[in-house]
N, C-alpha and C positions, 0 to 999 in steps of 0.2 A: 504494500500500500504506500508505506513512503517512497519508494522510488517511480513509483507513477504523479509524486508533488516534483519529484528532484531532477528529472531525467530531461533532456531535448530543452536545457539553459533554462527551464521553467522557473527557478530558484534566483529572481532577481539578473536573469541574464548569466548566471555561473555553469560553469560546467561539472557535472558532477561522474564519476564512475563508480558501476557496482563492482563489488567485489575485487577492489583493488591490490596489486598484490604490493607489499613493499619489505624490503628486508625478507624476512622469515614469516611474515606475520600477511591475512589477507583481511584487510578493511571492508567494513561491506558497504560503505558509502567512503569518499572523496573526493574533495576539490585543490587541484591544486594551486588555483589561484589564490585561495581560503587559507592555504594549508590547513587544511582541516578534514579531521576522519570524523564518521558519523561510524556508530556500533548501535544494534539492536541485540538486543539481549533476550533471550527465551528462559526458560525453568533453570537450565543447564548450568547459567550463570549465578547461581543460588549455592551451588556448590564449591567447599574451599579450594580445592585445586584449581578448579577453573577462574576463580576472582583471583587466584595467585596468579594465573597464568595470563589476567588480563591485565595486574597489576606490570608486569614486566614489558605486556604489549605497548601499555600506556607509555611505561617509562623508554622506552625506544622510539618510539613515535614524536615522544618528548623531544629527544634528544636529537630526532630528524628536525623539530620545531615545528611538527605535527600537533595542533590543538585534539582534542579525541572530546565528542559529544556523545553519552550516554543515554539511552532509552533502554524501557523494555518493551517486548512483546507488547504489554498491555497498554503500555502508555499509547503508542501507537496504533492499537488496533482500538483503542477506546476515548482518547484525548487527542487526536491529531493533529487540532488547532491548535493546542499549546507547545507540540512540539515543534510544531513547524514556528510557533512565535517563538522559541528559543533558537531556531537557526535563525528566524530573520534578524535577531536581537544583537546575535554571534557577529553575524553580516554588517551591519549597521556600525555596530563598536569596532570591528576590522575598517571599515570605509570611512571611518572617522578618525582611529589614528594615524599620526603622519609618518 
């Protein structure tokens, strides 16, 4: 559902890619104009090894100077307006600093 808001520049004119690969790690939303990874999150991510292992994602993507935006499943399949208003929010404060 979100990459039917994200795909074909819809997203304020930006380009976005699904399931990105970078390093070791595959984003499942990107822009690199943004640098910015979007992650959607299922059940799975409820689990410690996996929040260990997105912890390190994060911190990699960090280090690429990769912003990483969090959802879950639900947010997006049940609040999609507010998630999309925390991309556009993301958006707006990147096009505003110099």
């Amino acid at each position: 559902m979100l990459w039917q808001k994200l795909k074909r520049k819809q997203m304020h004119g930006y380009d976005f890619h699904h399931q990105k690969p970078i390093d070791n790690f595959i984003l499942d939303f990107f822009c690199h104009e943004l640098m910015l990874g979007i992650e959607v999150d299922g059940y799975s991510h409820e689990l410690v090894e996996v929040q260990q292992k997105d912890r390190v994602k994060e911190l990699t993507m960090s280090n690429f100077g990769i912003t990483i935006l969090r959802f879950t499943d639900h947010q997006v399949l049940r609040d999609m307006e507010n998630v999309l208003r925390i991309i556009e929010d993301y958006i707006h404060t990147k096009e505003t600093q110099p």
